[in-house]
C-alpha positions as CSV (number, residue, x, y, z in Angstrom):
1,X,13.7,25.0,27.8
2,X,12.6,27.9,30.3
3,X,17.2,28.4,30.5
4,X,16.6,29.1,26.9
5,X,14.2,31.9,27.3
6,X,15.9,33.3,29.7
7,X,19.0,34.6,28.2
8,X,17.1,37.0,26.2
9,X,15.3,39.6,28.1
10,X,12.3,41.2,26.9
11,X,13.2,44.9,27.2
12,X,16.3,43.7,25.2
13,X,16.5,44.7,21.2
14,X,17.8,41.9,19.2
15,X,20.3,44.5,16.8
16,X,22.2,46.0,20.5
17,X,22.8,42.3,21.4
18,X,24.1,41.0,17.8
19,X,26.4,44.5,18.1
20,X,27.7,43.3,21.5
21,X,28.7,40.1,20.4
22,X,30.6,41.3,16.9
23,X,32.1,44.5,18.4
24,X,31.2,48.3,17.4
25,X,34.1,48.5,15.1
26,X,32.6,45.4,12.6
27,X,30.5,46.8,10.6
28,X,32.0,50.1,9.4
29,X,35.3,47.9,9.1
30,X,32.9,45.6,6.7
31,X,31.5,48.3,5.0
32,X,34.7,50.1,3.8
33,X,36.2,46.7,2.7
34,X,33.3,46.5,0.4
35,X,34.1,49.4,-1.6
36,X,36.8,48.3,-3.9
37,X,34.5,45.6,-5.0
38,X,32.0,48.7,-6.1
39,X,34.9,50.5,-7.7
40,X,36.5,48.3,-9.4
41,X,33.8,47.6,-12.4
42,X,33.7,51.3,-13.5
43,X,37.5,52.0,-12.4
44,X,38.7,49.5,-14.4
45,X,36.3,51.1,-17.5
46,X,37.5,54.8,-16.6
47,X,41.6,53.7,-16.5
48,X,41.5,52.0,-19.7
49,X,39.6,54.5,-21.4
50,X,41.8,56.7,-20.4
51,X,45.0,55.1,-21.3
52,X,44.2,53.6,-24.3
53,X,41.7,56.0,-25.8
54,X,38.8,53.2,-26.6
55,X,35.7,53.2,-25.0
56,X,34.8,49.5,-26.7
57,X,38.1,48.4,-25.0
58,X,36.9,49.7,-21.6
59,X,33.7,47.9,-22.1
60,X,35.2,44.8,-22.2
61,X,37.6,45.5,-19.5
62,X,34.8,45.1,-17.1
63,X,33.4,42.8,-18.5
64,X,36.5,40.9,-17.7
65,X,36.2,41.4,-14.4
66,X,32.8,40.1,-13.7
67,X,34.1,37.4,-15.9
68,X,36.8,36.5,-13.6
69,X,34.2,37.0,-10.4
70,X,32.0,34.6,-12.0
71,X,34.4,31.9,-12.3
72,X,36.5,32.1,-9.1
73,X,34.4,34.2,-6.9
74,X,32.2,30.7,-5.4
75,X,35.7,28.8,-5.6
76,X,36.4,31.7,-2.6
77,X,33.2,31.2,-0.9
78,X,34.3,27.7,-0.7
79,X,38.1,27.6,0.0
80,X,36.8,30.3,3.4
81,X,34.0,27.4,4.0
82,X,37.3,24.8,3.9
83,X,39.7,26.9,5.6
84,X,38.5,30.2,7.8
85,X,37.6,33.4,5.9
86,X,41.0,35.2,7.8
87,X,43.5,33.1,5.7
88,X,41.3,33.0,2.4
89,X,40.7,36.8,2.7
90,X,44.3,38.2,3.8
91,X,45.7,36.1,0.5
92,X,42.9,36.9,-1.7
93,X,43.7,40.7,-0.6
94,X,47.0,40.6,-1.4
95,X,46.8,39.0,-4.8
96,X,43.6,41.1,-5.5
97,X,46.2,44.4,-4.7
98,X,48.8,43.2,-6.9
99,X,46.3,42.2,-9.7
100,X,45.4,46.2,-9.5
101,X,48.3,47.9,-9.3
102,X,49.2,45.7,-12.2
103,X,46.3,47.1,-14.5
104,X,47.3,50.6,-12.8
105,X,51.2,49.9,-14.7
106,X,50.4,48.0,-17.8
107,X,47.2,50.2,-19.0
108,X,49.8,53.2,-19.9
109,X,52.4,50.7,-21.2
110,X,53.4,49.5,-24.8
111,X,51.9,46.0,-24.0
112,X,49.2,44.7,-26.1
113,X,45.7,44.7,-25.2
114,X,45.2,41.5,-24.6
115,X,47.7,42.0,-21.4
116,X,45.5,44.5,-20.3
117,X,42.2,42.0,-20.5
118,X,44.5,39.6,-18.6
119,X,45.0,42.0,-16.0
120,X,40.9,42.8,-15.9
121,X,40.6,39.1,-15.9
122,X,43.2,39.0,-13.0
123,X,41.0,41.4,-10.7
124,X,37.9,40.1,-11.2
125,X,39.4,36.4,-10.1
126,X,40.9,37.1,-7.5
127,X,38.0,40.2,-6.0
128,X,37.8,39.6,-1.8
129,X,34.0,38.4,-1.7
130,X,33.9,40.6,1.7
131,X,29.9,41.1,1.2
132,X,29.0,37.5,1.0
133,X,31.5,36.5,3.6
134,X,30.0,39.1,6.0
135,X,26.5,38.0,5.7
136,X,28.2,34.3,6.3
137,X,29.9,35.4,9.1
138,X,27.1,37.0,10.8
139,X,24.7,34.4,9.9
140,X,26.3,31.6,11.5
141,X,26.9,34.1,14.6
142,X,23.4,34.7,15.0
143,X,22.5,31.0,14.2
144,X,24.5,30.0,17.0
145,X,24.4,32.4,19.8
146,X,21.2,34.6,19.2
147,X,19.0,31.4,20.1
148,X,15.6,32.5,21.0
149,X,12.2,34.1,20.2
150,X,14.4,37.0,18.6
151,X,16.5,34.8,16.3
152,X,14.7,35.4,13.3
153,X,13.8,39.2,13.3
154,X,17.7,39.7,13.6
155,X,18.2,37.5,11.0
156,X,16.0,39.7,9.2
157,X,17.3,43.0,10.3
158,X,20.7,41.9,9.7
159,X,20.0,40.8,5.8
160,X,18.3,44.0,5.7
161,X,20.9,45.9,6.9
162,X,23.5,43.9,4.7
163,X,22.0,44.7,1.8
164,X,21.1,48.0,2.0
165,X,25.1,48.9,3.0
166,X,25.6,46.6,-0.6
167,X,23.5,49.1,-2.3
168,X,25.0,52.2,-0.9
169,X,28.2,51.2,-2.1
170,X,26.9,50.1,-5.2
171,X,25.8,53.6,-5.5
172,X,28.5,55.4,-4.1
173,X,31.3,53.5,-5.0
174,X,31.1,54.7,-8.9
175,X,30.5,58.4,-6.9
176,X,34.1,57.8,-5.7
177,X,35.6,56.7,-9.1
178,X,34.3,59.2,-11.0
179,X,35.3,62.0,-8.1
180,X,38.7,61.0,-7.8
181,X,39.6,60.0,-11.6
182,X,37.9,63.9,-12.4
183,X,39.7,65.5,-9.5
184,X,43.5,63.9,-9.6
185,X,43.8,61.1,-12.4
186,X,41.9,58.5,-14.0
187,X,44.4,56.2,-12.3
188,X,43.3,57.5,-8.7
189,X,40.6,55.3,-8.2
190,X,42.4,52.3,-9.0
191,X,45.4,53.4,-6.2
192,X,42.5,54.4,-3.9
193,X,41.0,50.4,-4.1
194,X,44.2,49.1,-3.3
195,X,45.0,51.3,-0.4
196,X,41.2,50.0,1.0
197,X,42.1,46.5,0.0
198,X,45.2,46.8,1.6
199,X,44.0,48.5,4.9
200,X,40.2,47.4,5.3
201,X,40.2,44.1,3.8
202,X,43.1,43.3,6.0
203,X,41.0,44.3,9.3
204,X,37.9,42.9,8.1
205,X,40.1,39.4,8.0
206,X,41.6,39.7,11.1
207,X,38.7,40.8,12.9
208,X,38.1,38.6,16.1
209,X,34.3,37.6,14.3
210,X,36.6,36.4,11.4
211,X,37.4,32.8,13.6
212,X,33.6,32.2,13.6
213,X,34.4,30.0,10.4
214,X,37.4,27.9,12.1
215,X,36.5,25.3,13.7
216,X,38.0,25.1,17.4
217,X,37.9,21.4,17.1
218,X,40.7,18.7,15.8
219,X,38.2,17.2,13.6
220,X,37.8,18.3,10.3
221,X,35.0,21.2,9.8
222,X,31.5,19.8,8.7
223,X,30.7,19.8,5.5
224,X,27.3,19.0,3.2
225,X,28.7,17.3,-0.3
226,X,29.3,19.7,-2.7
227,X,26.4,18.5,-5.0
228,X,24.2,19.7,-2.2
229,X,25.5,23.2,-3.6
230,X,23.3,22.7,-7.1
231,X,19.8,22.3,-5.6
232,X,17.2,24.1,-7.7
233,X,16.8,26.3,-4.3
234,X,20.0,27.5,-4.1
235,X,19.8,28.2,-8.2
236,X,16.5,30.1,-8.0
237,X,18.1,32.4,-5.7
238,X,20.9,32.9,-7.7
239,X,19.1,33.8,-11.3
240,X,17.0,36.1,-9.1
241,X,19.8,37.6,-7.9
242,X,21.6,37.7,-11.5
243,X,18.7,39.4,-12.4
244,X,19.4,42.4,-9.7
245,X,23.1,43.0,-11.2
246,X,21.3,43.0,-14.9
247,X,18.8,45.6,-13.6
248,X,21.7,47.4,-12.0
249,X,24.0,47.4,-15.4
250,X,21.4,47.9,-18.0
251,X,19.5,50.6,-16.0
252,X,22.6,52.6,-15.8
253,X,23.5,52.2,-19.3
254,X,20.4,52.9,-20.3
255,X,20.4,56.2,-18.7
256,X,23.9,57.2,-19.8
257,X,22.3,56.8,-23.3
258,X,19.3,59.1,-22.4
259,X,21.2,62.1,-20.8
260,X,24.0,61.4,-24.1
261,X,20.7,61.9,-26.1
262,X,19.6,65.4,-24.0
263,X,23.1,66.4,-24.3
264,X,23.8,66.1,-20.4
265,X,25.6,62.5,-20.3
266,X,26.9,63.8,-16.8
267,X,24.0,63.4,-15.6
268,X,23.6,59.8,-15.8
269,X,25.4,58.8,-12.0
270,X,23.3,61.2,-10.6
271,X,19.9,60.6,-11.6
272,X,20.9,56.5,-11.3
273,X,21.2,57.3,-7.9
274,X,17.6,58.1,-7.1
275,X,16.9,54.4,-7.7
276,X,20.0,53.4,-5.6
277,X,19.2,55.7,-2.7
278,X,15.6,54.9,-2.9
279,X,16.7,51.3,-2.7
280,X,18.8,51.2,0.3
281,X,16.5,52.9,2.4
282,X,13.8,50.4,1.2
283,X,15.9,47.6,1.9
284,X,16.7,48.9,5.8
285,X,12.5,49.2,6.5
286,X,12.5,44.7,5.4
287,X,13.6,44.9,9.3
288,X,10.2,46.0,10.4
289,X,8.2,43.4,8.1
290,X,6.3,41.0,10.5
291,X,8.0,37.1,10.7
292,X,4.5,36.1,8.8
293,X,4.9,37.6,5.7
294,X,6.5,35.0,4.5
295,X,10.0,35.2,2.0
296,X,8.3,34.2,-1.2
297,X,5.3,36.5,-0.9
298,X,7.6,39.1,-0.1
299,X,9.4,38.1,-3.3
300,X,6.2,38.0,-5.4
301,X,4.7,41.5,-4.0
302,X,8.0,43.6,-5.3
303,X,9.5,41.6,-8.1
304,X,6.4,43.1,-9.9
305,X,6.7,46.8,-9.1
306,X,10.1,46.8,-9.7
307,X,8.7,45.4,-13.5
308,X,6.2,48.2,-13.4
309,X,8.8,51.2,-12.9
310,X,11.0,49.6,-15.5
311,X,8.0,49.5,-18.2
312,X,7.0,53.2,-17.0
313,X,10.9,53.9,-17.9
314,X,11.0,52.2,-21.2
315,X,7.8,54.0,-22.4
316,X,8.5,57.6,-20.6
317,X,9.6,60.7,-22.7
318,X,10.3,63.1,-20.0
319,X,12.9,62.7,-17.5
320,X,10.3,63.5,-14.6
321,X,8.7,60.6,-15.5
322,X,11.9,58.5,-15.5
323,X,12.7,59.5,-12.0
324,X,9.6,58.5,-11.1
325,X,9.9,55.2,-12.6
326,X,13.3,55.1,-10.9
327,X,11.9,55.8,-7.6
328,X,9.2,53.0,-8.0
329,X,12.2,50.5,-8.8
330,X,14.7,51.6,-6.2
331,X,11.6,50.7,-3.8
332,X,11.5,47.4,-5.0
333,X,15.1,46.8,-5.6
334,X,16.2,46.5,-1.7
335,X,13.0,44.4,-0.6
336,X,14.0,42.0,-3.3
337,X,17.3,41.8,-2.7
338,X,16.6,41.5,1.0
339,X,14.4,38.6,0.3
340,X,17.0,36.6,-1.8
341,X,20.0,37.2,0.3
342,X,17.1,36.0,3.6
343,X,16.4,32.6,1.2
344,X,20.1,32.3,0.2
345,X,20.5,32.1,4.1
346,X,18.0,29.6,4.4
347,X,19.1,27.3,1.7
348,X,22.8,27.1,2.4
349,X,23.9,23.2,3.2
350,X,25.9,22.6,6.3
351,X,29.0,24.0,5.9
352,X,28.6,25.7,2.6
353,X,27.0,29.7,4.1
354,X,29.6,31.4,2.7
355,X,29.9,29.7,-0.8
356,X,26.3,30.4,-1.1
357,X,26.7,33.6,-0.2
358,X,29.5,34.0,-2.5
359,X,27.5,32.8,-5.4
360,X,24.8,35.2,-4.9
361,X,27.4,38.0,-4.4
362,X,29.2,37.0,-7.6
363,X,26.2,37.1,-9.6
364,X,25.0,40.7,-8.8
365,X,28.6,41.8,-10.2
366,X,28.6,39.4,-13.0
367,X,24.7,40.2,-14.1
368,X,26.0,44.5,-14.0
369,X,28.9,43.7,-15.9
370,X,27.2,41.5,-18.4
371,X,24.4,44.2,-18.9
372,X,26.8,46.7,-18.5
373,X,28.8,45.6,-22.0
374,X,25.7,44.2,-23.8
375,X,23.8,47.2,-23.2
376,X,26.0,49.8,-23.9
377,X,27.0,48.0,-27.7
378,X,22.4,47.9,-28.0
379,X,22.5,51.4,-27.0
380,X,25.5,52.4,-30.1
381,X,23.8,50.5,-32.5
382,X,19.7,50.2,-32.4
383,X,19.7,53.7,-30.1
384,X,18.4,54.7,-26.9
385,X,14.9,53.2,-27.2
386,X,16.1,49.5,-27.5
387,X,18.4,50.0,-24.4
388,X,15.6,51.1,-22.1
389,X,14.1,47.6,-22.8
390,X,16.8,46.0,-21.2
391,X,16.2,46.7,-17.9
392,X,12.5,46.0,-18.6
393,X,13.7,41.9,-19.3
394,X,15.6,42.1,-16.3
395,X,13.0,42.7,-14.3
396,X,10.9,40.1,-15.6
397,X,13.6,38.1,-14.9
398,X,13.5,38.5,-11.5
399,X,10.0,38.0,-11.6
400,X,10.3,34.8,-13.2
401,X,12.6,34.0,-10.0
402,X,10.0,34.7,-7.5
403,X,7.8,32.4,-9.7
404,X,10.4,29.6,-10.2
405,X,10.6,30.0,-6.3
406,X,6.8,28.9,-5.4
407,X,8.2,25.2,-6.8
408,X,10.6,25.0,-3.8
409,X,8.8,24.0,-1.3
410,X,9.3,25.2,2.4
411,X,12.3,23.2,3.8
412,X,14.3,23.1,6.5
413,X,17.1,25.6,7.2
414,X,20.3,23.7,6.7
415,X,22.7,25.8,9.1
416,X,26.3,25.5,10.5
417,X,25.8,25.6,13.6
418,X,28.7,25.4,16.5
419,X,29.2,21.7,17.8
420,X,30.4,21.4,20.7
């Protein structure tokens, strides 16, 4: 016991240590590679727009993609839980590359639509889950070699950290699609994904923390069963989560109606940024929360203000009052999301962090793309007014999460840890 203790010192911070142990070049390698992930839901919208002169088309281009994220993105999680996130990710990267360069060829060809949803499809499938795997990957490295007094306020810091770079890129990486298709070519941004695919993704995979997942052993990795995956735990977490994309998608639609309506539809990216800026820096001060306010009060204390921007939204008729309300969600989002990625962490089975992970990641871009395509077709036909109700419900929903969440129960964490 006292061996334990010593190994941290007192006078030592728990993020410097978790930095010596993954390297200084780990997390802005992970933070690029999540980028084309960001990009590829609006790129996708912008190219085919472009080339094919239909913006209903476009709509369901992305939609597509979070399609093809929902089904194969937790197949991922689990084939890096099976085999090591490096060979999952440098395949996944490659296919991922070809998938967009694809879309890049066929969107300006004679071939039907229907090849072009293919090719959406195709992305979203086969989209590296670097975000989830990252939060996996430093999980299970803090789980086993951060044991101590400090283990769980860099456990927090880290989620914190994780999701506030998630909602940076979230915010930055349509930023980056819009810049480039503006400034060179609608197809730029789809070129610019596969170049950071190709180079970041790459060195995220083959980044020495990327063997944390393999085990060293001859005996085959443990594993929970795969029904342990389906606990109403693990699926609380994941509606909640859900529930962020559909705030994220419908929010931005939303707003793209409203500055349409004022006759500034530029507009949109920017003032949807106040919430996403707001957000991340929210989500970076969950570090400095104390151990005892516990993750489902924490859940149950900003699930409602982020309901109480999105009602202030809904009913406001000047946009001072809508950054405002954006403001008063983006300080909710990143807590919440915080807190969910923090209980996904807790609830994973044996084995299973990164498919976990993966679900969770999968259903932010599934919930934006969903709202996204639903809200935008609300918006055209019942006006403006019925689409700033959208993000309202998907508040609630997350509120409904926190709620479903109290039924858990406090359990046990259920971690992979390193057998030796």
């Amino acid at each position: 016991m006292p061996s334990n203790e010593t190994r941290i010192r007192p006078d030592e911070t728990a993020a410097p240590k978790l930095l010596k142990i993954v390297g200084p070049s780990y997390f802005p390698i992970a933070f690029v590679a999540r980028l084309p992930y960001a990009m590829v839901v609006i790129g996708v919208l912008t190219l085919v727009v472009a080339g094919r002169d239909s913006l209903s088309l476009g709509g369901i281009n992305s939609a597509m993609v979070g399609l093809g994220t929902a089904i194969f993105g937790s197949f991922i999680g689990a084939a890096a839980d099976r085999w090591g996130q490096r060979r999952v990710l440098l395949t996944i990267g490659l296919l991922n590359s070809i998938a967009l360069i694809f879309m890049a060829w066929v969107v300006f060809s004679p071939l039907p639509d229907s090849v072009v949803l293919i090719a959406a499809f195709a992305i979203g499938a086969t989209a590296p889950q670097v975000a989830p795997m990252s939060r996996s990957r430093l999980v299970e490295i803090i789980m086993s070699k951060l044991a101590g007094p400090r283990q769980q306020k860099t456990l927090n810091s880290t989620m914190a950290y994780e999701s506030a770079a998630d909602e940076f890129v979230f915010v930055f990486g349509p930023f980056i699609v819009g810049l480039l298709a503006t400034t060179l070519h609608p197809v730029a941004p789809i070129i610019g994904a596969v170049i950071m695919t190709l180079v970041f993704v790459t060195s995220f995979a083959i980044h020495p923390t990327g063997r944390a997942h393999v085990s060293t052993s001859t005996q085959p990795r443990a594993q929970a069963p795969a029904k342990e995956l389906f606990t109403f735990g693990v699926f609380v977490v994941v509606l909640g989560v859900f529930g962020i994309g559909l705030v994220f998608g419908s929010t931005l639609t939303a707003l793209t109606s409203l500055t349409n309506d004022l006759g500034r539809p530029e507009e949109a990216g920017i003032v949807y940024g106040v919430m996403g800026i707001g957000s991340a820096i929210l989500a970076i001060t969950v570090a400095l929360f104390s151990p005892r306010y516990a993750l489902w009060a924490r859940l149950l204390s900003f699930a409602p203000l982020m309901l109480i921007g999105s009602v202030i939204m809904a009913s406001s008729t000047s946009m001072v009052t809508v950054v405002i309300a954006l403001l008063l969600m983006g300080c909710a989002v990143g807590p919440t999301l915080v807190t969910l990625f923090s209980l996904a962490a807790e609830r994973s089975p044996l084995g299973r962090s990164a498919t976990v992970m993966s679900m969770a990641g999968s259903a932010i871009i599934v919930g934006q793309s969903v709202a996204s395509a639903v809200n935008g077709i609300l918006a055209e036909e019942a006006g403006t007014s019925a689409a700033m109700a959208v993000p309202m419900a998907a508040s609630a929903l997350v509120l409904v999460a926190g709620l479903l969440n109290l039924l858990c129960g406090r359990k046990a964490r259920k971690r992979d840890l390193v057998h030796s």
